[in-house]
Every structure is written in C-alpha cells, then in structure tokens.
N, C-alpha and C positions, 0 to 999 in steps of 0.2 A: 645184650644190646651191642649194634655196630653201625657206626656214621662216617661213611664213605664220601669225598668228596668225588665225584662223576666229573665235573666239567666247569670251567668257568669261565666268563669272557676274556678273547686274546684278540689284541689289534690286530686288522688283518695282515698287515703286513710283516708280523711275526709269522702269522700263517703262512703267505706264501716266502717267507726265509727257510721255514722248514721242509715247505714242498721241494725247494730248489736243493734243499742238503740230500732229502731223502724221496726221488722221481720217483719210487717203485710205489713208495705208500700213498694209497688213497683213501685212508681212513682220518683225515683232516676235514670234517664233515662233524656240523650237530644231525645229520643223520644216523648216525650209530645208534647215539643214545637213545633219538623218538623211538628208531627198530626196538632197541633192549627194551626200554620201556614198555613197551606194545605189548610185548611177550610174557610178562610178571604177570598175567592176567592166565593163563594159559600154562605157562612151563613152570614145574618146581625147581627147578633149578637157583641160585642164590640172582639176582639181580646184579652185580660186578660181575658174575659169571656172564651173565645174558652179554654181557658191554663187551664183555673179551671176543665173544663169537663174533659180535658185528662188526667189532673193529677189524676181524682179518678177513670177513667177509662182507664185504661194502656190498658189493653189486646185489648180492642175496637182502644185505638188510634192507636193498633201496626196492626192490620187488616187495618184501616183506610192508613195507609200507605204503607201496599203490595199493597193494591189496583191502591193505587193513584202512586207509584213510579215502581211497577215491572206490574200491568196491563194495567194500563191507559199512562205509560210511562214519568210520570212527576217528572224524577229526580234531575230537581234543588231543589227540597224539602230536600230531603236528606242534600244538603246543609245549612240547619239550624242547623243541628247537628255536632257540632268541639267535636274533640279531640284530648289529648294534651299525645303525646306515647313519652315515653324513651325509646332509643334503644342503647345499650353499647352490647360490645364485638364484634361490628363488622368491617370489612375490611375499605382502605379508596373505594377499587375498588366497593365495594358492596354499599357503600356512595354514588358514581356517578350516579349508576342505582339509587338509590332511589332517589335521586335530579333529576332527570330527571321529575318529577313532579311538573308541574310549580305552581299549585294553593296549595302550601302549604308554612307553613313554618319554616325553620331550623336555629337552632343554632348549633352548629358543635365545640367540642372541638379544638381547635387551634394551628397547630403546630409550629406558630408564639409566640405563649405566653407560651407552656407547655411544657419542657424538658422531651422528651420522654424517656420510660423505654423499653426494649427490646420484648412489647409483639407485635404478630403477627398472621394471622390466616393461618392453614396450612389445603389448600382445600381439602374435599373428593376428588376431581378428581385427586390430586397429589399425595394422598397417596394411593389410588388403582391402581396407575397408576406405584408404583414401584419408585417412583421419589422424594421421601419425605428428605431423604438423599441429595442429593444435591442442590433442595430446601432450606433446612435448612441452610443447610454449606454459602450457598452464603451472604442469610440473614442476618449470623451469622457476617460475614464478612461488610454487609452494616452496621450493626448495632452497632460493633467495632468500628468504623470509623468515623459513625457518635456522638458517643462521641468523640472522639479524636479530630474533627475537630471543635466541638463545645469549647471545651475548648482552641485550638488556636486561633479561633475563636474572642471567649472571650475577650481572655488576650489581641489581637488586636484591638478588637471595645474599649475596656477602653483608651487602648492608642492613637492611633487617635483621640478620642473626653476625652481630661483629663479634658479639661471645663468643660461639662456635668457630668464627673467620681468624680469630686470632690463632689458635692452634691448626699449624698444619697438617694435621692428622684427618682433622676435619674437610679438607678442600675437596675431595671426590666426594664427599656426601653434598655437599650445598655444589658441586657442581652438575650431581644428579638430580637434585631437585628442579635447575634451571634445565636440563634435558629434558624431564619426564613431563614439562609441562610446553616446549617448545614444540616436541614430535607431533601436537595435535595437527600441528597445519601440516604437515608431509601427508602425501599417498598410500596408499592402499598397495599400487604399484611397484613401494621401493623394497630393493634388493633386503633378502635378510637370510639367515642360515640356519640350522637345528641340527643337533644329534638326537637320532632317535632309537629307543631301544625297543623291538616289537617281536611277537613269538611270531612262528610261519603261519598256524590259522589266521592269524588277524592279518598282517601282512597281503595275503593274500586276499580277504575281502576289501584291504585298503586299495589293491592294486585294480579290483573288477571295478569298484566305485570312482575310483578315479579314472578309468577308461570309460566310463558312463559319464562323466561330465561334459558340458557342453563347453569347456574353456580348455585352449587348446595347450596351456601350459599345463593342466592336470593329466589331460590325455599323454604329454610326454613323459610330464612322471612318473604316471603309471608303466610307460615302458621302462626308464630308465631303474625304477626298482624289480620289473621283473626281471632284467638283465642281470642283477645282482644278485637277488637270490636264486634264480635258475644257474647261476655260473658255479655256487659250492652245495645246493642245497635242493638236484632235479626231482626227486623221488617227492616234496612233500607241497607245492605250491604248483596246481593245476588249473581249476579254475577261475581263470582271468580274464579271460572274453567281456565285454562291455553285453550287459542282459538288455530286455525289455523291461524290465521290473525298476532296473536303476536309472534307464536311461529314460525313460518316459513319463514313468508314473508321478513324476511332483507338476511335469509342464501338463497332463492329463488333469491332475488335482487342482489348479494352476485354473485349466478354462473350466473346469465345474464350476469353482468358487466364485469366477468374474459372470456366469450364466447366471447364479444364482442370486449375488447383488442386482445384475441388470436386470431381474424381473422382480425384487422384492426390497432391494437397497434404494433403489431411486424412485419408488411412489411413497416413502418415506420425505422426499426432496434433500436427504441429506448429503453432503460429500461425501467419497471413498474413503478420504488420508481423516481422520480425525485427529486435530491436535493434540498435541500433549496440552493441560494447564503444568504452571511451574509446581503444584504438590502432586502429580498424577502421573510422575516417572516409575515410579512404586505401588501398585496396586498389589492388594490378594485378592484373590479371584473366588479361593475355596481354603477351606480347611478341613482337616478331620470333625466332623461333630462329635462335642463331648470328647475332646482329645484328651484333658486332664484324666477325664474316668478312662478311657480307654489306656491309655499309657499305666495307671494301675491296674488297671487289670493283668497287664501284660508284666508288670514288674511282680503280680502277687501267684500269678499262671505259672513262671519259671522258676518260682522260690516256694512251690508247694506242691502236692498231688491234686490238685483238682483241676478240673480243663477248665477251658476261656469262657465257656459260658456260665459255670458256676461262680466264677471269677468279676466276669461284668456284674452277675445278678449283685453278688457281695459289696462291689464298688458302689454299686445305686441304692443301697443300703446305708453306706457311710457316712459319714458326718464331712464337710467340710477340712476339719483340723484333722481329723481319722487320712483323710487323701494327701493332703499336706505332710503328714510326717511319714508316708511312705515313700512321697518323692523325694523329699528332704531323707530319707534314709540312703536311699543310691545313689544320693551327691556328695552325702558329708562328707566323707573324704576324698572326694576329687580335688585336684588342684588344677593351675590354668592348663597343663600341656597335656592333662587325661583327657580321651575322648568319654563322652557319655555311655552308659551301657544302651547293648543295639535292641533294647526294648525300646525304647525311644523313635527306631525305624518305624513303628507301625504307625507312629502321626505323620502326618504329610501336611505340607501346605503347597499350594498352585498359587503362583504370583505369575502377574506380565508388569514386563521392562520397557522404559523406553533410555536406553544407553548409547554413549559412544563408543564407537571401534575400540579403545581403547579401552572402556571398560569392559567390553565384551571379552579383549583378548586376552583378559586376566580371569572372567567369570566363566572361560568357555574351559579353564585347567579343574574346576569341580565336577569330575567325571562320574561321581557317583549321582548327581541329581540327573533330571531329566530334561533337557534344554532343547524345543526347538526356537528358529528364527523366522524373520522373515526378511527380503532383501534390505539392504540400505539402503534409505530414504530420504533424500534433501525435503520432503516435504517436514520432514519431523523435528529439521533445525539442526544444530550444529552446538556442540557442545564448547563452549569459551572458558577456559582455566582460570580462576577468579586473577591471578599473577599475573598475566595479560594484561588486564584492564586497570589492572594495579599500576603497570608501567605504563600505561596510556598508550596501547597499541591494539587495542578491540577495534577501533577502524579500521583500520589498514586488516587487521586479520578477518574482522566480516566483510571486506571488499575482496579477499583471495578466495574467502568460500563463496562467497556472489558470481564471481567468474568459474570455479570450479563446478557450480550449480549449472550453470551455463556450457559450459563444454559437455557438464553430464548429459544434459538434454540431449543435444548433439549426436552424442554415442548411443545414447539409449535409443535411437531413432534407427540409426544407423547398423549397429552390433550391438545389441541389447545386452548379450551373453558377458561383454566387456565392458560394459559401460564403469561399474563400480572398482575398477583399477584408478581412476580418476580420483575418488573421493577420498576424503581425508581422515585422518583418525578421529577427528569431530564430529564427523558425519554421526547419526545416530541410527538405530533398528528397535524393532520391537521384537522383544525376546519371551518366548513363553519358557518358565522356570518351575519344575516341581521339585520343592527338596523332599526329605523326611526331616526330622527334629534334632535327630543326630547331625545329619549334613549341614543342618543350620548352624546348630553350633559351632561347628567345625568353620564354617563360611565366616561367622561372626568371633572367633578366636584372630582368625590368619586377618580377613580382609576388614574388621572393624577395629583392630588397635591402632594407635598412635603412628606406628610407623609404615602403617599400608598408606598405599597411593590414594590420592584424597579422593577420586572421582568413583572408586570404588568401592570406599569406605562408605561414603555418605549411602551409595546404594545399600551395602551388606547393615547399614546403623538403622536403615529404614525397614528391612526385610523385616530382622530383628524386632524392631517396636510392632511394626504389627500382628508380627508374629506374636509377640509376649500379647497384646490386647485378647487373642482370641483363646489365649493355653499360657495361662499365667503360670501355673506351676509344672509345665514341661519346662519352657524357658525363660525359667527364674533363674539361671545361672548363664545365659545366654550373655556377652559382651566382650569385646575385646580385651586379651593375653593383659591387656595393663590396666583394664579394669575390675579385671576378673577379682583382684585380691580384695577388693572396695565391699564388690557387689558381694563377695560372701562372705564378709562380717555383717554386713546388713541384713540379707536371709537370715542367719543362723544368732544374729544375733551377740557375735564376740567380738573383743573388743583387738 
C-alpha cells in the first residue's frame, strides 16, 4: 500500500509569491492534477507518475482536459479541481441564490455573532427604476431600529440570565443572543461576506445559473467568479452562457401555474395567498407508507442474502415486538454524535413550511434534503422574536414591517425582480422540504437541541413530532444532542 499526498489548499496569495519567485513555471494550477487524474483510467502507469508529466507539461494537460471534459463529456474530472473564493460585499438575497448550490461549501459571516453596521446593497434595478429614495428611507428606518432594539435587547438578555452575566466569559454569548434576535428587522439587502470552497463542475453550473438570473447583482457575480476561475484554471470551466433552460423555465412554470388557478382556483371563490393558522407553519404533506416495515426490511436486506422483496414479505410476517427489536438492534449502540445507518434513507417524509428568512437561512445549509421555495411573501406575516415583545417593542417593530410591506408593493410594481431586497428577515416563505429519516435525525440532533437558534428549533421540534406520529420506530431516537441521552434510557429501558 501507498498514500500520497497530491495537493492541498494554498492561499492564493502564496500562489502568486511563488509565481513571482519562479516566472518560467506554470504548473501552479489544480489543473495538473484533474489531467493526471483523468488518465488512471486509461495509462498503467503509477498515478504520482501521471502528476509528474502534467506538471511539466501544462499546456498538454490543459488540451488533455478539453478533450476529456467538454468533448468526450467526462465532467466529474473537473471535480478534482477545488477552489476556495471570497466573496464580500454582497446581498444576503444574492447569498441564497448562491447557496443554492448544493455540492459546495460555505461559511457565511453570521448575523448571530456579528453586530451589524449599517451597510447594504442598493440594486441596479431599484435605481434605474426611480425608486432608490424610498428604498433607502425604509432601510434607513430598519436599520435605526435595529440598533435600538439590539441594545434593549441587551440590557434584557443580562437581566434574565444574571447567573450567566456575572461571569465574563459569558458576555459574547448573551450578547449573541440580543443579536440573533435583533437582525429580524434588517433587510434582505444588507451587505454580508462568505468563503467558499467549490470543485470547477459545480463552480461552473454556479456561474451559467447565476448569469440566468434575473437580478442584476447575480448576473455580476457570475462574471466576477468566471474571472477568477478562468485566470488560473482555463482548460476546465466552459460552459457559462446564461441558457434558455435557466433563464426562462421557472417564469414559463411561473404563467402556467397563474393560468391554471385562474381558470380553476377562482370558481372555487377562494384567495391565492392562504394563511398560515398559528399550528399550520408545519405541515407533512406525505410519508413513506409502512416506513417502520420498510426501514426493516432494508435493515434485514443488508444484513442477510435475500433481496428486498423476500425481505418486505418477511416484515408483513412479523410481529410488532419482532420489528421493534430489529430497529432497536441498529440504534443500541448509537450515541448522540452517530449518524443513523443509511438504511434509514429509503423513509422519506414531504413536509411544507411556512418560515422566516431567518429560518430558512439556516434550514437552506441541509443540503442533503430536497428544498424547493417559493418567493417571499408579506402576505404570509412576519415572524416577531418572542424577546421583542418581551421588551415591549412589537409596536414599533410591526409598524417597520407595515411600511417595509409598503414600499414592497411599490417595488413589486415597478421591478418585481427586486422588489424582496426590501424585506426583512421576518418576512416569511413557503418552503417545500423532503428529508429521508436519516437527514431528519441529523436536522433534529444540530437544529432541535438546546442551543440551536429558537426559530429554528421550534421548526426541526415540529418536523420531528410528526414525523415520530407517523414511523414511530424509525424516529424513536430522533431529538436533540441534549436530549438524546433521556430519550435512550427510555427506549431501551436503562437506567
């Protein structure tokens, strides 16, 4: 056996210290490696052999790789090649579209830890649009406010927990608190930063979908990271053109779906926006049928010679307590930080959300489930931090989202495509969410313990229960990292 280390992330500005020592070498490329790579398929030769060739012959590995990636069509190659982009100064709304890219990944300046300064982006389309002015005023106003409420905030989270306030150790946690609940009233609009780390296929479909977007800060995006990676990396990031496919097809899906209410939703007489009631932020939509039998079958499928269907028949055999102690077989030894085993993928459950910005911007990093949205919607209400109205400023805060509502109309009228730069992290959306059983638990470990953000917790506590109602012994062990140690003395029965 041999374990070669190939390559490993270097700032770039180490890179270009080295270009400037040594002008002749241009083997300062993760193209080398995609070429070598490429080649283990094809040459017997050792793999660090293959690296050695590429690295003295760049130009060849970079033909080596149009070949193999834009004619032959073998683009996970590409994926040997990461890169690791800063991107500062932009929106959090333009943040979302970028995260919409699941195989990368982001660290994201946190409006939980970092006491914001009043910066924010004010879009081409608002200011060609004559709208910049009130725009601004509104902002100005969220931004007001949201210092003001951060400091009552404050002065509140010390006094409720004076245990904690007495040691100063504790001061950035309870002054996160009064943050992560202040940021509801800021914009969509304000300024915030990421590092991100992404291989070139992906990279590359981030860059065609964001020159498909109809917002003119994504469109710059897109160029500003093609610029970056075409500057050390020409041979493996091609297709970037803004398509018909990205560009059209949701506002095409977009007028079916309004054709199709207007001829069948309104002799109904009902409205379009359905409320939310206050228990119906949480709905399941679907689940696996028979997920407990199925989830054994799939646990006694991998742990024997018979296939899935001799398997289910065996399950619809069983007895109750027979199902029970085979699940309870693949948990006993789990503790809270094991994931579940991935027989548990084949249960799914389909939930719709109805969340604030906020919660969504924490529920959109589970990239393993399947999330789509729909825009944000003042009609849906606005999510109020219960610590708000604790300090008696739910006035004053439902009167900023009252005029934020207001201006949105405004924009929406005028630049539709811009209008949700305006809204606030309270604003809310309806999100359709499909996990599996595994991703659930996973969701309910991180975002249902004690010290997850509350707005998100209460979402992943809710998933959870109705999740447990319908597949009791898949997510018998489902609950948050500090409950977890409770709930499995009570399964199992130890003390």
């Amino acid at each position: 056996m041999e374990i070669i280390l190939a390559g490993c992330n270097l700032d770039y500005a180490a890179i270009s210290a080295l270009k400037a020592g040594l002008p002749d070498k241009a083997c300062l490329t993760p193209e080398t490696i995609a070429a070598a790579y490429a080649r283990i398929s094809r040459d017997p030769r050792p793999v660090n052999k293959l690296r050695e060739m590429a690295i003295v012959e760049v130009e060849k590995a970079r033909q080596s790789n149009r070949n193999i990636i834009f004619t032959m069509g073998h683009s996970s190659i590409a994926e040997h090649a990461v890169f690791n982009i800063d991107i500062l100064g932009v929106s959090r709304l333009l943040v979302e579209e970028i995260e919409r890219s699941r195989l990368a990944s982001y660290t994201e300046k946190s409006q939980r830890y970092v006491l914001l300064k009043d910066d924010f982006v004010v879009p081409r389309e608002i200011k060609e649009g004559g709208l910049e002015a009130d725009f601004v005023s509104v902002i100005g106003e969220q931004n007001h406010f949201y210092h003001k409420l951060y400091e009552s905030l404050r002065a509140y989270v010390f006094e409720k927990h004076k245990d904690l306030a007495d040691n100063p150790a504790n001061r950035s946690l309870l002054e996160g608190w009064a943050k992560e609940d202040a940021r509801y009233i800021i914009s969509l609009a304000t300024e915030t930063q990421l590092g991100m780390t992404v291989n070139a296929r992906s990279l590359e479909l981030m860059i065609r979908r964001l020159a498909s977007s109809p917002l003119s800060e994504a469109r710059e995006a897109s160029s500003r990271l093609y610029e970056v990676a075409l500057n050390i990396a020409p041979s493996l990031i091609r297709y970037v053109e803004p398509t018909d496919y990205d560009r059209l097809t949701r506002g095409e899906l977009r007028e079916k779906a309004d054709m199709i209410w207007a001829r069948m939703g309104n002799c109904n007489g009902k409205g379009k926006t359905s409320l939310p009631c206050d228990d119906k932020d949480v709905v399941l939509i679907h689940a696996t049928p028979d997920a407990d039998d199925r989830l054994a079958a799939a646990l006694l499928h991998s742990s024997s010679d018979l296939s899935i269907g001799q398997c289910i028949g065996i399950v619809k055999q069983m007895t109750a307590e027979e199902k029970e102690a085979i699940v309870k077989t693949a948990c006993r030894h789990m503790r809270s930080y094991d994931s579940v085993l991935r027989e548990f993928e084949y249960v799914d459950l389909h939930f719709e959300l109805i969340i604030s910005a906020t919660c969504f911007a924490q529920l959109k990093r589970h990239r393993m489930a399947t999330i789509t949205c729909q825009d944000y919607n003042p009609e849906l209400g606005a999510t109020v931090p219960p610590a708000v109205c604790e300090v008696g400023m739910e006035t004053a805060f439902r009167e900023i989202i009252a005029r934020t509502d207001e201006t949105y109309g405004k924009l929406k009228e005028s630049v539709p495509a811009a209008a949700a730069y305006v809204l606030t992290n309270a604003h809310r959306r309806r999100v359709s969410m499909k996990v599996n059983a595994r991703e659930l638990y996973h969701i309910s470990r991180l975002r249902g313990d004690q010290y997850a953000q509350w707005d998100i917790r209460q979402t992943a506590m809710k998933m959870t229960e109705l999740g447990r109602k319908v597949m009791p012994l898949t997510l018998m062990l489902a609950a948050g990292k500090d409950d977890f140690d409770s709930l499995y003395r009570q399964v199992f029965k130890v003390c």
